[in-house]
PDB file of N, H, CA, C and O in Angstrom:
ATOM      1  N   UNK A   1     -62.888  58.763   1.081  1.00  0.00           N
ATOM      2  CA  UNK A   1     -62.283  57.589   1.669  1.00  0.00           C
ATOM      3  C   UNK A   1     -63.197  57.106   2.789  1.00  0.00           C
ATOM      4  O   UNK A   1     -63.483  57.978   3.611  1.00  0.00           O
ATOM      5  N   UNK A   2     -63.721  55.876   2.993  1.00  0.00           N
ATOM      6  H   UNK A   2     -63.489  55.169   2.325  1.00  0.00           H
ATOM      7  CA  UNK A   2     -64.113  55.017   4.029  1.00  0.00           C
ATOM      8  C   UNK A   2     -63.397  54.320   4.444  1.00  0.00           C
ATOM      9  O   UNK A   2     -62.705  53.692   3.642  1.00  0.00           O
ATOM     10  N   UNK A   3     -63.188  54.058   6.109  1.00  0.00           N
ATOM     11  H   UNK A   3     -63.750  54.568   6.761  1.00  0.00           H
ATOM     12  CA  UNK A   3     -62.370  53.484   6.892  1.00  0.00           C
ATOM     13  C   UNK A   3     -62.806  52.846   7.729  1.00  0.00           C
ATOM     14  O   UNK A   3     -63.201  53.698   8.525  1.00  0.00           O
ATOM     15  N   UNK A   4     -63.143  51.400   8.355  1.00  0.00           N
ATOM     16  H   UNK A   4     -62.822  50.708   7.708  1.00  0.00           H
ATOM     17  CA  UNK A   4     -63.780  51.702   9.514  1.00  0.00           C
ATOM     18  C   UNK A   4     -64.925  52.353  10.018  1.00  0.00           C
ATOM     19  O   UNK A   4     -65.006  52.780  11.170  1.00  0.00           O
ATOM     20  N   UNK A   5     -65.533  52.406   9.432  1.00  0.00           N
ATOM     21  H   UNK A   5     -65.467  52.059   8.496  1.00  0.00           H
ATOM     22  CA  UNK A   5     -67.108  53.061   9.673  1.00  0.00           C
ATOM     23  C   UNK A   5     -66.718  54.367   9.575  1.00  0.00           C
ATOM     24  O   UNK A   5     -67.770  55.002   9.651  1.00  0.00           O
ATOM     25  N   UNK A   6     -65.969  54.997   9.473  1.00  0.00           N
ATOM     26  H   UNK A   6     -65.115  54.481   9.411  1.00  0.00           H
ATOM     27  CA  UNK A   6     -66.018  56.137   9.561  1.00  0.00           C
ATOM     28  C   UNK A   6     -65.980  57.047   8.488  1.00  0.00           C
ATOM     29  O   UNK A   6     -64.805  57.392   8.610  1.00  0.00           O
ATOM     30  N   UNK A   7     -66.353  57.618   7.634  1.00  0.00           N
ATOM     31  H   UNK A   7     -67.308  57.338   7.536  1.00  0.00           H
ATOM     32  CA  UNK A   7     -67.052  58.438   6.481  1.00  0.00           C
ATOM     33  C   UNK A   7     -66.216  60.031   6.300  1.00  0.00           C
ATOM     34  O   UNK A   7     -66.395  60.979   7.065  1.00  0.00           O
ATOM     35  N   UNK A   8     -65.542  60.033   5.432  1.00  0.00           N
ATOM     36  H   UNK A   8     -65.396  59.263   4.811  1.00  0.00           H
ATOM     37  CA  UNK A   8     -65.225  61.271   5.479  1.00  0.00           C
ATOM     38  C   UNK A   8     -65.131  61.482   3.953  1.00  0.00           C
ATOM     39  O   UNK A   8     -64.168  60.854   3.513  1.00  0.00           O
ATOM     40  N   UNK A   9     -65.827  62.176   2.965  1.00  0.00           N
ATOM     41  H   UNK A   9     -66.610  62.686   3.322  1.00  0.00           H
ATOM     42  CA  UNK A   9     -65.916  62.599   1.439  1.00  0.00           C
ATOM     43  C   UNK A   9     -64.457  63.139   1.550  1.00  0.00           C
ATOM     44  O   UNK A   9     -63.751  63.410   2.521  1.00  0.00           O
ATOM     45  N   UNK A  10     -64.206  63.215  -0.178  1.00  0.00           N
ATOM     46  H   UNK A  10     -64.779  62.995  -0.967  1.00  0.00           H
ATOM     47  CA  UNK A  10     -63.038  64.265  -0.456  1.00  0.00           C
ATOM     48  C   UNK A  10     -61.960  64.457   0.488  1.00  0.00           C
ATOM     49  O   UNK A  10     -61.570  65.593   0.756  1.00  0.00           O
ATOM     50  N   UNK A  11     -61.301  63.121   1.163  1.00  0.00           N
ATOM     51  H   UNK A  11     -61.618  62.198   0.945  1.00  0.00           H
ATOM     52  CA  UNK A  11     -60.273  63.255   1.816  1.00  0.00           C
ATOM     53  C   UNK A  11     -59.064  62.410   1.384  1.00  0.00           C
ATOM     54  O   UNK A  11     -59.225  61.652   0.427  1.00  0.00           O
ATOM     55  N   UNK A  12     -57.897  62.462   1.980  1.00  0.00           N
ATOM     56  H   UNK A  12     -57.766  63.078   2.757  1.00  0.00           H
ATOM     57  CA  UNK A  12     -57.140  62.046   0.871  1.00  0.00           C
ATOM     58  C   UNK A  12     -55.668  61.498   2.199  1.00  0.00           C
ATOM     59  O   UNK A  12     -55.438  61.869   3.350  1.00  0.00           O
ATOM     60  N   UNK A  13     -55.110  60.686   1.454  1.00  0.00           N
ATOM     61  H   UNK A  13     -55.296  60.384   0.519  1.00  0.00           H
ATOM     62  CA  UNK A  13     -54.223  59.727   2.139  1.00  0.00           C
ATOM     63  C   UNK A  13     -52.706  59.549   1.644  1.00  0.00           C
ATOM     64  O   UNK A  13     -52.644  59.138   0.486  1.00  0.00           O
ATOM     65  N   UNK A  14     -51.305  59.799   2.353  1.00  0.00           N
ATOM     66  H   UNK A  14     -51.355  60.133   3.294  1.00  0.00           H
ATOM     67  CA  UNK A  14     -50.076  59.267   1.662  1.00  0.00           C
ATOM     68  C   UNK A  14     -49.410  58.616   2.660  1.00  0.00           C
ATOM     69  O   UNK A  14     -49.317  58.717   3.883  1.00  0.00           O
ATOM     70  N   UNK A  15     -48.728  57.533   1.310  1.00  0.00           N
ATOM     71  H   UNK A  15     -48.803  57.452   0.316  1.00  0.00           H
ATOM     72  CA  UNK A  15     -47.748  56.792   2.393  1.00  0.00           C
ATOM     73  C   UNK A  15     -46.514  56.836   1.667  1.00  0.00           C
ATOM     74  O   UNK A  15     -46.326  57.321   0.551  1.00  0.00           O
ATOM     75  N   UNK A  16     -45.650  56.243   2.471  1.00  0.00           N
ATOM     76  H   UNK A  16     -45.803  55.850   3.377  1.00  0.00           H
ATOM     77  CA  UNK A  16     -44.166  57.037   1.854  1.00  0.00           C
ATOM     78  C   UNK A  16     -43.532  55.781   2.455  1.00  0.00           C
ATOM     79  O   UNK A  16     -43.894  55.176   3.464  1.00  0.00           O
ATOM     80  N   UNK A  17     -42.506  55.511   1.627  1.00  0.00           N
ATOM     81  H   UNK A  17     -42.212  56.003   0.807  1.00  0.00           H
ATOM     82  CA  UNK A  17     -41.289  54.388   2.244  1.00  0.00           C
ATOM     83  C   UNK A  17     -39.992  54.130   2.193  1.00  0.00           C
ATOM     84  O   UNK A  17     -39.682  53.612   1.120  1.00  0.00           O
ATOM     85  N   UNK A  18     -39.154  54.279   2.891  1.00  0.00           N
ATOM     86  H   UNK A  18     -39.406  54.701   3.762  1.00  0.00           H
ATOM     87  CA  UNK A  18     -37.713  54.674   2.805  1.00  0.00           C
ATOM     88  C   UNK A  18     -37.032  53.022   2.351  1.00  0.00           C
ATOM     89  O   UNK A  18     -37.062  52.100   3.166  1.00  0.00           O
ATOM     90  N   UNK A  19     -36.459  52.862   0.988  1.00  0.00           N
ATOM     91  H   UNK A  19     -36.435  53.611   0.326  1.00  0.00           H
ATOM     92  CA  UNK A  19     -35.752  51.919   0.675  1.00  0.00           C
ATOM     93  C   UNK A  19     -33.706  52.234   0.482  1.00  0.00           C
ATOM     94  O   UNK A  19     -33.019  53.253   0.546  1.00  0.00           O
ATOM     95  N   UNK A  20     -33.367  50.679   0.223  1.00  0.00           N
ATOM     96  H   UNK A  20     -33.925  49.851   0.171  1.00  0.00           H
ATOM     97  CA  UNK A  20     -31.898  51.094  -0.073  1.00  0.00           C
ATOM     98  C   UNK A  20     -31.320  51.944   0.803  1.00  0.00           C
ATOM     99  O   UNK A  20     -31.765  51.873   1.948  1.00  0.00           O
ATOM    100  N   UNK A  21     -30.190  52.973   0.540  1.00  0.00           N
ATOM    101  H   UNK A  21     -29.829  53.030  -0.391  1.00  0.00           H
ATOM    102  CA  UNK A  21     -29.281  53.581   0.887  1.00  0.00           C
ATOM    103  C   UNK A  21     -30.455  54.777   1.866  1.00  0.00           C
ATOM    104  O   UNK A  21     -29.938  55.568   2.655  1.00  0.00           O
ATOM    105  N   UNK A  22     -31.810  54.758   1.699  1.00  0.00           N
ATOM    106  H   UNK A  22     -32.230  54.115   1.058  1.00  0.00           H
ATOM    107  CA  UNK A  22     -31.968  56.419   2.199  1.00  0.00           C
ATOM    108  C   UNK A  22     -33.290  55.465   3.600  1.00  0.00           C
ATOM    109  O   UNK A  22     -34.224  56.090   4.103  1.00  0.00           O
ATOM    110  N   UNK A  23     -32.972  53.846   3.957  1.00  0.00           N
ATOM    111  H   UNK A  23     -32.214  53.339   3.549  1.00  0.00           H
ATOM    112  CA  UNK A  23     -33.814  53.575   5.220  1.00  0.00           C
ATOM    113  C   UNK A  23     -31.964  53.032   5.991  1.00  0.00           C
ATOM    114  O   UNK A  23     -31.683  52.987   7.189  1.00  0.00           O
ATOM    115  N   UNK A  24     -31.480  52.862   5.374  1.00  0.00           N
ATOM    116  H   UNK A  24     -31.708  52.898   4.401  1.00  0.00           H
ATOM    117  CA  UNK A  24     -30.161  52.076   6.362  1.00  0.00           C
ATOM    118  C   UNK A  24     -29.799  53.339   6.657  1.00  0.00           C
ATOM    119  O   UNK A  24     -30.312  53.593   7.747  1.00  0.00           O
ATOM    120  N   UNK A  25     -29.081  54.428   6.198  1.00  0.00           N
ATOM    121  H   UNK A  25     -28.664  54.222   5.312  1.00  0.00           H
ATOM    122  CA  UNK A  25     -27.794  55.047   5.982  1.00  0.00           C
ATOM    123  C   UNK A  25     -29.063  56.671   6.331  1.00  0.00           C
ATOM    124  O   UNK A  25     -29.950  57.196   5.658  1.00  0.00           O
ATOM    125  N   UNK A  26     -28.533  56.917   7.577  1.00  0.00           N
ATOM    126  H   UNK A  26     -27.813  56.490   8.124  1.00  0.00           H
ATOM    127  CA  UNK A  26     -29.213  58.423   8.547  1.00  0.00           C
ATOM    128  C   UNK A  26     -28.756  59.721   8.326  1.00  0.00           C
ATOM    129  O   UNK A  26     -29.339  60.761   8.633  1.00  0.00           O
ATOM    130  N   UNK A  27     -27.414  59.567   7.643  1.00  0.00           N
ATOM    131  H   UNK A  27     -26.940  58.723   7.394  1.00  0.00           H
ATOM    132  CA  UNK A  27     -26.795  60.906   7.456  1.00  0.00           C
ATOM    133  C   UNK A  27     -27.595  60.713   5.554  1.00  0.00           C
ATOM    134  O   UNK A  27     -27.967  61.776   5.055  1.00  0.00           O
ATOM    135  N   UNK A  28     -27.729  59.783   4.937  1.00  0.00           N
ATOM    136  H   UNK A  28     -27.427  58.920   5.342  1.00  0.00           H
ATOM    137  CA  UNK A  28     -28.009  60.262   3.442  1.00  0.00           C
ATOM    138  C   UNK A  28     -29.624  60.778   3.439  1.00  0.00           C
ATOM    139  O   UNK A  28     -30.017  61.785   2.849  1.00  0.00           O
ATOM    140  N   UNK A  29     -30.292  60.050   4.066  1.00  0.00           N
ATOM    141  H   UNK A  29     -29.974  59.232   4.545  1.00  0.00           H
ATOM    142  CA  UNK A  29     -31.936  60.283   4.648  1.00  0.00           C
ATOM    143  C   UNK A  29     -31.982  61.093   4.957  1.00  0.00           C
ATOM    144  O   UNK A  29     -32.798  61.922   4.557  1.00  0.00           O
ATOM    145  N   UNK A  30     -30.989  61.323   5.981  1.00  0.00           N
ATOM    146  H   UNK A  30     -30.326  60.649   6.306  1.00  0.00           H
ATOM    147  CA  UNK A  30     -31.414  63.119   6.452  1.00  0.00           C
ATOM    148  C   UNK A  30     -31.433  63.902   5.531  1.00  0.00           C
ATOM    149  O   UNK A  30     -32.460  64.437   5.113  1.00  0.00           O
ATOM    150  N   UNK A  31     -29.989  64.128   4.962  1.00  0.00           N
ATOM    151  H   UNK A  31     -29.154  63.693   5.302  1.00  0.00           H
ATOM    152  CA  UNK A  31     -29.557  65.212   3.878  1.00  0.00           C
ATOM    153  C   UNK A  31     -30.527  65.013   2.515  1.00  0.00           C
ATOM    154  O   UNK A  31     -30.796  66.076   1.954  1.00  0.00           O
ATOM    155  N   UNK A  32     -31.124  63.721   1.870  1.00  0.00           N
ATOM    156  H   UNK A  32     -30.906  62.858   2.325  1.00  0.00           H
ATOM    157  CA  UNK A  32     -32.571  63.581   1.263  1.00  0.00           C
ATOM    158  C   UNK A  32     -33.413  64.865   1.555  1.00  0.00           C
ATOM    159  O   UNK A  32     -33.594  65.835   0.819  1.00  0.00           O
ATOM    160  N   UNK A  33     -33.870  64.630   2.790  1.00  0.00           N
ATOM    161  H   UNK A  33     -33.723  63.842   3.388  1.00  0.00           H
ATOM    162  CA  UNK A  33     -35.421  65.251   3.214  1.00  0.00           C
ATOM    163  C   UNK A  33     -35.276  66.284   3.833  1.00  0.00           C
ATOM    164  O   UNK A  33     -36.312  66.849   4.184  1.00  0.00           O
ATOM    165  N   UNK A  34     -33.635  67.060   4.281  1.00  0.00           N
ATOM    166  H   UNK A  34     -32.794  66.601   3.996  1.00  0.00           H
ATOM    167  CA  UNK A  34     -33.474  68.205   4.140  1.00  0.00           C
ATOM    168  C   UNK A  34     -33.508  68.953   3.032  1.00  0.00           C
ATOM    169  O   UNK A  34     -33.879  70.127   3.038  1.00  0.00           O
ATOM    170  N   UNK A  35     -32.970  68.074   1.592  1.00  0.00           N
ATOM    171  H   UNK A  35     -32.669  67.120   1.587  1.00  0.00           H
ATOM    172  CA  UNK A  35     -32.876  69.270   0.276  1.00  0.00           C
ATOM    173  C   UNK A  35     -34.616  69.065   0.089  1.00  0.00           C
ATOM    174  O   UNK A  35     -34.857  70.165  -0.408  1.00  0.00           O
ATOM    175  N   UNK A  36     -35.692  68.509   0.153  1.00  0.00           N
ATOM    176  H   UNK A  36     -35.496  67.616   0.557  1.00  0.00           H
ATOM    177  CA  UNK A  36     -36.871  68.207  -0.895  1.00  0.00           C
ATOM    178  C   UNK A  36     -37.318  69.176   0.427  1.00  0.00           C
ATOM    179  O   UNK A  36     -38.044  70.123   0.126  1.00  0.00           O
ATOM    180  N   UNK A  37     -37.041  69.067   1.529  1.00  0.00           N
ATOM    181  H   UNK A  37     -36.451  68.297   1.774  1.00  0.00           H
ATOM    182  CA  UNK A  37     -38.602  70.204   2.586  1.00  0.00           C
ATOM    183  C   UNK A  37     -37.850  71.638   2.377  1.00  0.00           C
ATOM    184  O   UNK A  37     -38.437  72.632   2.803  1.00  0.00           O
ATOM    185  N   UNK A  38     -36.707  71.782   1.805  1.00  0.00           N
ATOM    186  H   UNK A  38     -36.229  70.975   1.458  1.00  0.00           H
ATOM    187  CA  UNK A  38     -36.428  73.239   1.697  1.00  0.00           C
ATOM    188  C   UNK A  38     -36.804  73.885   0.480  1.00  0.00           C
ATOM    189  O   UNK A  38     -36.899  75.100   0.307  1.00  0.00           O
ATOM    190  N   UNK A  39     -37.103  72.572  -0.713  1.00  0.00           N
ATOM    191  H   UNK A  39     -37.027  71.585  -0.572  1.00  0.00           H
ATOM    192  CA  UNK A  39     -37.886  73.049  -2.153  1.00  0.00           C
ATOM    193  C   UNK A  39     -39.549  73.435  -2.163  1.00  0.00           C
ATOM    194  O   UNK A  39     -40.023  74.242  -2.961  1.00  0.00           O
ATOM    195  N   UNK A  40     -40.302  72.752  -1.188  1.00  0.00           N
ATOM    196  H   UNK A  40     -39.916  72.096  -0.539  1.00  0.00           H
ATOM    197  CA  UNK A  40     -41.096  72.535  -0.511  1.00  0.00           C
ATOM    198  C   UNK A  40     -41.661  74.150  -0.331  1.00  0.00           C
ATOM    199  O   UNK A  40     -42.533  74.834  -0.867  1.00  0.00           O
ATOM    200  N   UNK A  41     -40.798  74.311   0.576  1.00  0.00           N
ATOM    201  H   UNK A  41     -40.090  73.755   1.011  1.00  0.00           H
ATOM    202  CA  UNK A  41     -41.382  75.790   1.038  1.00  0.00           C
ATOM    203  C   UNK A  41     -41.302  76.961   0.916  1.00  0.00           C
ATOM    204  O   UNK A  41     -42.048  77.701   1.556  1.00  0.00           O
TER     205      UNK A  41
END
C-alpha cells in the first residue's frame, strides 16, 4: 500500500461500517460485537 508518500510493501488495511439497526440501536451493536470478539478468540 502507498499513501502519501509514504511506502510500506505487504501491508494491509480494513474498514468496517455500522448500518441499520446495529449504527442507531447501542444495546444491539453492542451485543453484535460482543458475540463475533468472543468467536474471535
Amino acid at each position: 500500500m502507498i499513501m502519501r508518500g509514504v511506502e510500506k510493501q505487504n501491508s494491509a488495511a480494513t474498514t468496517s461500517a455500522m448500518l441499520g439497526s446495529f449504527r442507531e440501536d447501542d444495546r444491539t451493536r453492542n451485543e453484535f460485537l460482543n458475540l463475533i470478539s468472543t468467536k474471535l478468540t
